[in-house]
C-alpha positions as CSV (number, residue, x, y, z in Angstrom):
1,X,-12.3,-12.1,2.6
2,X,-12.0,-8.3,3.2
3,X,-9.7,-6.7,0.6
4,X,-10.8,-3.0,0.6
5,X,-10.0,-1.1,4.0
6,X,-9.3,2.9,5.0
7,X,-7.5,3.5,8.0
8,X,-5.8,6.4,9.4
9,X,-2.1,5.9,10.0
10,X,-0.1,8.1,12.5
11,X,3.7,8.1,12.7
12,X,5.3,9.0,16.5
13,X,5.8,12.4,17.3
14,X,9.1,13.1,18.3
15,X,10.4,13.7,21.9
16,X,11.2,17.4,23.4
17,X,14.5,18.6,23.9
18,X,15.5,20.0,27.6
19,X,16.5,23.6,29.0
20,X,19.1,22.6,31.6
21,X,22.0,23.3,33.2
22,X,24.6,21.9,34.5
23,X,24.6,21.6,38.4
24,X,26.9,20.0,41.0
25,X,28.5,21.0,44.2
26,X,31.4,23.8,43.4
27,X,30.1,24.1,40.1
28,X,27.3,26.8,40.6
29,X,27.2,27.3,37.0
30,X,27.6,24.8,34.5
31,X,27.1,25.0,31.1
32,X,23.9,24.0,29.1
33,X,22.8,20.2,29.6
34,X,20.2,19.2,28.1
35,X,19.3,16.4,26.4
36,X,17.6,15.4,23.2
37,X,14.3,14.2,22.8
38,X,13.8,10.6,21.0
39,X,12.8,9.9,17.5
40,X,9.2,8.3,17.3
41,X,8.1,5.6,15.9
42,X,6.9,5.0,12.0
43,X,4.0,2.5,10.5
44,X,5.6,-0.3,8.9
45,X,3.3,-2.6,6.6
46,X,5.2,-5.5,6.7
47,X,3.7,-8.3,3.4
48,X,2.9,-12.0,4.6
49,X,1.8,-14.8,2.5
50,X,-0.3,-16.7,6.2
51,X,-2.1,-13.1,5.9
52,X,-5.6,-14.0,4.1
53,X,-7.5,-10.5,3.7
54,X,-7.6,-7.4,5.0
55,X,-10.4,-8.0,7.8
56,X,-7.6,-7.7,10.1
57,X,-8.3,-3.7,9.4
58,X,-12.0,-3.7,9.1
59,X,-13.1,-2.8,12.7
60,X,-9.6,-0.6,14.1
61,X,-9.0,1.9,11.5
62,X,-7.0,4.2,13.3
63,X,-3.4,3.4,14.2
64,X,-0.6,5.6,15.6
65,X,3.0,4.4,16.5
66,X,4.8,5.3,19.9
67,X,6.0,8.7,21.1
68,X,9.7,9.4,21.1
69,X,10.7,10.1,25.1
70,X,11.8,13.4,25.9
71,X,15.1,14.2,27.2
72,X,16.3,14.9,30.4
73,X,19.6,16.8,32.2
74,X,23.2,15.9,32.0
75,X,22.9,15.4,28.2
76,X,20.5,12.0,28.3
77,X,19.0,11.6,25.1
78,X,15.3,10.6,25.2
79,X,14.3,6.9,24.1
80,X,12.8,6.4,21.0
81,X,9.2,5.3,20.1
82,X,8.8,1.7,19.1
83,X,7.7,1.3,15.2
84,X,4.3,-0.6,14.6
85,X,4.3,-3.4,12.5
86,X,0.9,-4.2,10.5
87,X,0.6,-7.4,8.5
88,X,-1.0,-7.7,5.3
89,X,-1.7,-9.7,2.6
90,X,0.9,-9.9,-0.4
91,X,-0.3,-8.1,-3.0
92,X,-1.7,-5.4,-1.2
93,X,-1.1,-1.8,-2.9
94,X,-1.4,0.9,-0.7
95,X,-2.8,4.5,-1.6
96,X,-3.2,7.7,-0.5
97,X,-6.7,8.3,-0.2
98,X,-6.8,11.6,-0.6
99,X,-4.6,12.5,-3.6
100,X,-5.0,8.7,-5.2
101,X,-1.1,8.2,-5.3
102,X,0.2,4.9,-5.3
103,X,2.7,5.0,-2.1
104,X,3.3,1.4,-3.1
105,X,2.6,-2.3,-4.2
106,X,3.7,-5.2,-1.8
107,X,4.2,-8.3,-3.7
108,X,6.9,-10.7,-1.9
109,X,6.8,-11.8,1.3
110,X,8.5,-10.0,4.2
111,X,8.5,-6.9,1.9
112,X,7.8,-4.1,4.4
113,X,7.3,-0.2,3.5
114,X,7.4,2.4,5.7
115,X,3.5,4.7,5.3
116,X,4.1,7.3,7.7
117,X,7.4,8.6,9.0
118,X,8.2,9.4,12.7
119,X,8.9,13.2,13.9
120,X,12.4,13.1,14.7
121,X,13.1,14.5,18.5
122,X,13.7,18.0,19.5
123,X,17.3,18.9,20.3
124,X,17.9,19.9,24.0
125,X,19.7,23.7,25.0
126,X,22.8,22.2,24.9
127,X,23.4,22.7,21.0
128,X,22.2,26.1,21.0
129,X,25.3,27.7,23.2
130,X,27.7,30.2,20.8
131,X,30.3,32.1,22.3
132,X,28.1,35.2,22.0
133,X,25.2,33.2,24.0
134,X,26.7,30.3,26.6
135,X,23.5,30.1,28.4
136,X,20.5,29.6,25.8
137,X,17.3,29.0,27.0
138,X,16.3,27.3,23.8
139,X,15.0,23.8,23.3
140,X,13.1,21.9,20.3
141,X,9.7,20.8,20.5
142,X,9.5,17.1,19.2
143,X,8.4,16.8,15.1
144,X,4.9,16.0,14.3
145,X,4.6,12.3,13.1
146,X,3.2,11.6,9.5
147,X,-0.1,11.3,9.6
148,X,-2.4,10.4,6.5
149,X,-5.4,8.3,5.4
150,X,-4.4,5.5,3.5
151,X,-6.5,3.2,1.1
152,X,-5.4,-0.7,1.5
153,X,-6.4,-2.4,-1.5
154,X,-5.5,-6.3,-2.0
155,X,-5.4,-7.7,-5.5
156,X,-4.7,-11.5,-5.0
157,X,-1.1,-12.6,-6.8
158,X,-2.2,-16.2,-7.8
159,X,-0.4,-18.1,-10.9
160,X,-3.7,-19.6,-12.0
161,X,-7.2,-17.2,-11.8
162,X,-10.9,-19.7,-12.9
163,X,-12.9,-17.3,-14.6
164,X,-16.4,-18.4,-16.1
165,X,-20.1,-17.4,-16.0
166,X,-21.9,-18.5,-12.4
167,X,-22.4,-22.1,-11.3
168,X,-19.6,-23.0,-13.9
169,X,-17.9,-25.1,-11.2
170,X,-15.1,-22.8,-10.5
171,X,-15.3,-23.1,-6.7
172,X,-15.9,-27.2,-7.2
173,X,-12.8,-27.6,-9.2
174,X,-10.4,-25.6,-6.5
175,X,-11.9,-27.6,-4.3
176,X,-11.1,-30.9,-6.3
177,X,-7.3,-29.9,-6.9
178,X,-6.3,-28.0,-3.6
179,X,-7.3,-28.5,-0.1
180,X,-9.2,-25.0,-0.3
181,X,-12.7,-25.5,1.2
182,X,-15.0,-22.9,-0.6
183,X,-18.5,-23.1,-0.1
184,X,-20.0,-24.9,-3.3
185,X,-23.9,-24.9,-4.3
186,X,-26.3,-25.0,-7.0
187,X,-27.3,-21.5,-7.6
188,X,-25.6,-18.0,-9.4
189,X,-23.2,-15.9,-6.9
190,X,-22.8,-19.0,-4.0
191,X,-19.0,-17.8,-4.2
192,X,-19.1,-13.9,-2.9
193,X,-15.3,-13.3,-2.5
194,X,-12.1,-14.9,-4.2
195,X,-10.6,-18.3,-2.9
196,X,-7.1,-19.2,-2.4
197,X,-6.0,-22.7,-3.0
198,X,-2.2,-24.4,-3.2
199,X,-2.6,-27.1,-6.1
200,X,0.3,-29.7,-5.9
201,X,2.1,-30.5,-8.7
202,X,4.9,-33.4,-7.8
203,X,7.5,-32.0,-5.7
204,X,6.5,-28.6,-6.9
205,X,3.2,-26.4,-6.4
206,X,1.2,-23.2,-7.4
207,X,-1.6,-21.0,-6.4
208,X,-5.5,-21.0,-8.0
209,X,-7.5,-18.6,-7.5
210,X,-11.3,-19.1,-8.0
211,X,-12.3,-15.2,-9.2
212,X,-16.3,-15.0,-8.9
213,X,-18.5,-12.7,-9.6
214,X,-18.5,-12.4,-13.5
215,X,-21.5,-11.8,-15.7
216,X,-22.5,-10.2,-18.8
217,X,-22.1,-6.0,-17.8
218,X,-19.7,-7.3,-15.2
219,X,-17.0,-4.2,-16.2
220,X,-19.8,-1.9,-15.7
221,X,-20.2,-3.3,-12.6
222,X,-22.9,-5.5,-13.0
223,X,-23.1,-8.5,-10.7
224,X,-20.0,-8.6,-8.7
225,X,-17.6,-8.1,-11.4
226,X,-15.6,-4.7,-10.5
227,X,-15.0,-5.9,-7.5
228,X,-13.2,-9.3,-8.8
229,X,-11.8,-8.3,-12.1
230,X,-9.2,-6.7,-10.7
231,X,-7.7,-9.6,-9.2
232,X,-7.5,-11.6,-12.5
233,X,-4.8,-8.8,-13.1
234,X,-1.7,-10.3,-11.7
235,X,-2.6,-14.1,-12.6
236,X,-0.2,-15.6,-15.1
237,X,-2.7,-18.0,-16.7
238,X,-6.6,-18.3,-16.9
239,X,-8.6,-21.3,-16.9
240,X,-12.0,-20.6,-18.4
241,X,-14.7,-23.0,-16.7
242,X,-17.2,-23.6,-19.6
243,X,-20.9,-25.5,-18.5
244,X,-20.6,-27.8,-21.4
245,X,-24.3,-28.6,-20.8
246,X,-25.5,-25.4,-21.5
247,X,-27.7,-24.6,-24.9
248,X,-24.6,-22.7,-26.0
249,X,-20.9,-22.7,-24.5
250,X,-19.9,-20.5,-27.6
251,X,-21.7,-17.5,-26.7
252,X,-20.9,-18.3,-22.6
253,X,-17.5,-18.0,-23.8
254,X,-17.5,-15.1,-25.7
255,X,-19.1,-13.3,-22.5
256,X,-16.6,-14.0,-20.3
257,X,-13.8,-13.0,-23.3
258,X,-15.8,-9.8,-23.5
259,X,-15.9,-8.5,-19.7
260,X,-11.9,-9.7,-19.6
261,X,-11.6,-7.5,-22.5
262,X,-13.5,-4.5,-21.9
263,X,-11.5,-4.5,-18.4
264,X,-8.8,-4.3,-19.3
265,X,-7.1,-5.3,-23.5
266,X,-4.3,-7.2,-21.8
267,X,-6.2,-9.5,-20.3
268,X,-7.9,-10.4,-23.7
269,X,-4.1,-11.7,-24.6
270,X,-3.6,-13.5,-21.2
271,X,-2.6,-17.2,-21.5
272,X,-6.0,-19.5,-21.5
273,X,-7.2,-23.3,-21.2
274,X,-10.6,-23.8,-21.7
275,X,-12.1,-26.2,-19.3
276,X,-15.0,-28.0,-20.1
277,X,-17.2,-29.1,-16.9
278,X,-20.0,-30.8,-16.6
279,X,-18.8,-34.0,-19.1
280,X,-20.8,-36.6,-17.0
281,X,-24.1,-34.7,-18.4
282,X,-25.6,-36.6,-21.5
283,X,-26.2,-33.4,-23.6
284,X,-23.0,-32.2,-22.4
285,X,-21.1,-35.6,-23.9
286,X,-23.1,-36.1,-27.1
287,X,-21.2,-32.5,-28.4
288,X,-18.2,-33.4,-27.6
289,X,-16.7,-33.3,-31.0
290,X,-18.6,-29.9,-30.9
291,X,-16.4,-28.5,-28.2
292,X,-13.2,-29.7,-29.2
293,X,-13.9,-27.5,-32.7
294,X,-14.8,-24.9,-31.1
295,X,-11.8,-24.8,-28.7
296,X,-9.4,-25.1,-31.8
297,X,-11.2,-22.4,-33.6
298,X,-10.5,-20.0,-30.7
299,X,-6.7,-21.7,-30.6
300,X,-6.9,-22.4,-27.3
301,X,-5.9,-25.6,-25.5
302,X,-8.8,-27.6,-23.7
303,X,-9.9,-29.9,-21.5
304,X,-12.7,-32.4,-20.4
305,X,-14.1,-32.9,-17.2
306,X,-16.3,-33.3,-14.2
307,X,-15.2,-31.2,-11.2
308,X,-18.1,-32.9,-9.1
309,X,-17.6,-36.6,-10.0
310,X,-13.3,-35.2,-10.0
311,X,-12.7,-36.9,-13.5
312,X,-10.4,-35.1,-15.6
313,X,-9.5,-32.5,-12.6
314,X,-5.9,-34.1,-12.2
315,X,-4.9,-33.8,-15.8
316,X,-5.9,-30.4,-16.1
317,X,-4.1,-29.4,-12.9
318,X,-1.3,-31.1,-14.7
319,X,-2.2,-29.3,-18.0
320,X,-1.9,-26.0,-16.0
321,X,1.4,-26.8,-14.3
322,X,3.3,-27.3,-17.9
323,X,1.7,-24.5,-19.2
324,X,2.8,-22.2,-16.5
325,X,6.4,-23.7,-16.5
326,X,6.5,-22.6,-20.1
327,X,5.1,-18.9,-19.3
328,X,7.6,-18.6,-16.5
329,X,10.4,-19.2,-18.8
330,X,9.2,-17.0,-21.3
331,X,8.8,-13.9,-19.0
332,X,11.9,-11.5,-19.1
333,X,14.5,-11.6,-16.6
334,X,15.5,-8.5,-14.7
335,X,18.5,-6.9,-15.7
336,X,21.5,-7.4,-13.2
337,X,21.4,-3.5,-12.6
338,X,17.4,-3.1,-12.3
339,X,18.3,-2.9,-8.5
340,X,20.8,0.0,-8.7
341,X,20.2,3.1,-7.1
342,X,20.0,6.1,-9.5
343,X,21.2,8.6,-7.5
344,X,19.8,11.7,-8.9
345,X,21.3,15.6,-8.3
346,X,18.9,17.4,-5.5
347,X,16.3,20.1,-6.8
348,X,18.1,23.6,-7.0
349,X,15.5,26.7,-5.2
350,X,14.9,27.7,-2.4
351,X,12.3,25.3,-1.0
352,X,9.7,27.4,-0.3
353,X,6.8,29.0,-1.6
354,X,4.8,32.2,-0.2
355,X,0.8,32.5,-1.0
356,X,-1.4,35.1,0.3
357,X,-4.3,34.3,2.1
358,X,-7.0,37.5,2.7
359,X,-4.7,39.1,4.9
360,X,-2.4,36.6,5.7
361,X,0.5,35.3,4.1
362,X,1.4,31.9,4.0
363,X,4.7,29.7,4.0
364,X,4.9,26.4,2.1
365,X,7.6,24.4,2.8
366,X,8.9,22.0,5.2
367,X,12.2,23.4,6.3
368,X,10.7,26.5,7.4
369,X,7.1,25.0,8.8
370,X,9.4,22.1,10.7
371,X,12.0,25.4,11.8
372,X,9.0,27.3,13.1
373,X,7.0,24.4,14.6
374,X,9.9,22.9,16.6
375,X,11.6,25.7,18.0
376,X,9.3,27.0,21.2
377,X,7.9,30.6,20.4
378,X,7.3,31.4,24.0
379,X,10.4,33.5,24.6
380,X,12.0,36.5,22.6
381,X,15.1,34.3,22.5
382,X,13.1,31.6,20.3
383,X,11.7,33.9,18.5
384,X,14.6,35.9,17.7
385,X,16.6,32.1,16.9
386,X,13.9,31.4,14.5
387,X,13.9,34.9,12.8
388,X,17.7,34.1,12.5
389,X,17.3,31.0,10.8
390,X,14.6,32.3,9.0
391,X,16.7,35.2,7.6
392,X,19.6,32.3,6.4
393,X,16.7,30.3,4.5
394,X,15.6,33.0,2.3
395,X,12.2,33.4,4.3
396,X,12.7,36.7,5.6
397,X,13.4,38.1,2.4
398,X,11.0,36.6,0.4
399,X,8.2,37.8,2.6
400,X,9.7,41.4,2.5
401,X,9.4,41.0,-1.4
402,X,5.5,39.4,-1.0
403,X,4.6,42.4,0.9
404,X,4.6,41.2,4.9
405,X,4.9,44.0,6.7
406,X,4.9,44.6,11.0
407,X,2.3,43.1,12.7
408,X,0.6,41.0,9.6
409,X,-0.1,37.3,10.2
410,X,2.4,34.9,8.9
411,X,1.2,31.3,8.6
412,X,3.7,27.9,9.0
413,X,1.8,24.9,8.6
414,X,-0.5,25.3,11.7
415,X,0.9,28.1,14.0
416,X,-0.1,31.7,12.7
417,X,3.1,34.4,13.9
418,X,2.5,37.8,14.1
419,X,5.5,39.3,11.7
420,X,8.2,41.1,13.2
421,X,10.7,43.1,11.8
């Protein structure tokens, strides 16, 4: 199961708005017509619990939605760019992979979050008449979609994670309780990515999650371990595999209780049965008494069992069931307005920034870049529009006050101006 990707994700640029006029016989000349360019398309992830892994992502990394259409005469408004859907896994948190920010965490199914935005569509001539100009020969480009490189990174939401030291019989015991089919054999690391099983409980059910990967050093990233710890973080209870036929289950314990706790301290405090495996092994049965003391010294409950011969699997699939029951009811409820809205009073400023670069001068800010990007510069009516605009957002001004003077290069986003008074 693949549950690290990068892709590139590109949102739908919008359509471009029309110079026209209106033309029909005995009306030689109409007013402006033109019509608006459509919106494009975003990049919607949308979470799915039949979605097992990312490798869905692992050979197409790059995605871009559809284009908005652009408009045409008598005022027709172009037709928008489809959004694409992606499915992936629940769980999945999605980054930005350049800054690190968390853009967000999918954990129910048919959650769906929008990663890039659509460029909304250029408006057509018709909305730049005035009584001073009836005939404009203005138009918006289409917006630039979103585009950004994104980190998809699964952690798996199971109710019951099986940690334990290699060849503890994790992946026998899933398969002994669920109909998951991991590939089982005798020898360290046979299991090199987590497994998902549904274990039934009655008319109810839950998921187990068979972690692998864990050794001594594991935080550090010995073994396999960074790359499994972190989905022991969203399970609500552990079960800790123990070899009972090993020389020492105490210390194979207190490894596993050390790499859990050197991960991360909450995990230390994470609801935990100890399972002991391996019963049907002579050595293993003659300290029984052994275990059980050493289980109540740690204050944990416990059971016996074989996960290959399946004795004892059933009662502690049981044993997990009432102890998540209990957990579940213990967990605090949200509060009936968690789901409120805060609506919160917009950012007083101007918007903008102005750096110097050498001999430039820069504009950051994404009224202005969006003003300057859609409007076509070709024309001295554009350009005196956008030095209009300009002049009402402050911009003018503010450059004045940096120190732009005729003729220096003013930057918006990706379009360098030549600055005209």
């Amino acid at each position: 199961m693949i549950d690290r990707v990068t892709i590139q994700a590109t949102a739908g640029d919008g359509g471009h708005g029309l110079i026209a006029f209106h033309r029909e016989k005995f009306v030689p000349r109409g007013g402006p017509d033109g019509g608006d360019g459509g919106r494009g398309g975003d990049i919607v992830l949308i979470a799915d619990h039949g979605v097992n892994g990312l490798g869905a992502f692992r050979y197409q990394k790059q995605y871009k939605a559809e284009r908005g259409g652009n408009g045409a005469s008598n005022k027709k408004h172009g037709r928008n760019g489809a959004d694409l859907e992606l499915k992936v896994p629940t769980g999945t948190i999605v980054r930005n992979a350049e800054t690190g920010e968390v853009i967000g965490d999918l954990t129910e199914a048919g959650e769906r979050l929008i990663i890039v935005h659509a460029g909304r569509g250029g408006r057509g001539n018709q909305h730049f008449a005035s009584p001073a100009n009836q005939a404009p020969h203005i138009s918006e480009t289409g917006q630039r979609g979103e585009s950004l490189r994104l980190d998809l990174d699964l952690k798996l939401i199971s109710d019951v994670g099986l940690v334990g030291l290699p060849n503890a019989g994790k992946s026998t015991l899933l398969a002994a309780v669920s109909r998951a089919t991991p590939k089982i054999a005798d020898y360290p690391f046979t299991t090199l990515e987590p497994n998902l099983g549904v274990v039934e409980a009655g008319y109810e059910s839950y998921v187990m999650a068979d972690i692998p990967g864990l050794i001594e050093g594991a935080h550090t990233g010995a073994g396999l371990g960074l790359e499994f710890l972190r989905h022991v973080e969203r399970t609500r209870l552990l079960i800790h595999i123990v070899d009972a036929s090993q020389p020492d289950p105490a210390h194979d314990i207190d490894v596993i209780d050390n790499e859990l706790r050197s991960y991360a301290v909450d995990l230390s405090t994470r609801p935990q049965i100890i399972a002991f495996n391996k019963m049907d092994v002579p050595e293993a049965e003659a300290r029984r008494a052994e275990l059980q003391a050493l289980a109540e010294r740690l204050g944990r409950p416990y059971a016996f069992m074989s996960a290959a011969a399946r004795i004892g699997t059933a009662d502690l699939a049981k044993m997990a069931f009432e102890r998540l029951e209990r957990i579940r009811e213990e967990e605090p409820q949200p509060l009936p307005d968690e789901d409120v809205e805060v609506l919160r009073p917009q950012q007083r400023g101007p918007g903008f920034t102005i750096e110097r670069e050498n001999e430039a001068y820069r504009v950051i800010g994404n009224q202005p870049v969006v003003l300057v990007e859609m409007l076509a510069l070709q024309s001295d009516e554009s350009r005196a529009e956008v030095m209009r605009r300009l002049g009402r957002m402050g911009v003018v001004g503010a450059l004045r006050r940096a120190g732009a003077r005729e003729g220096d290069p003013v930057r918006f986003g990706d379009i360098e101006l030549k600055w005209e008074e």
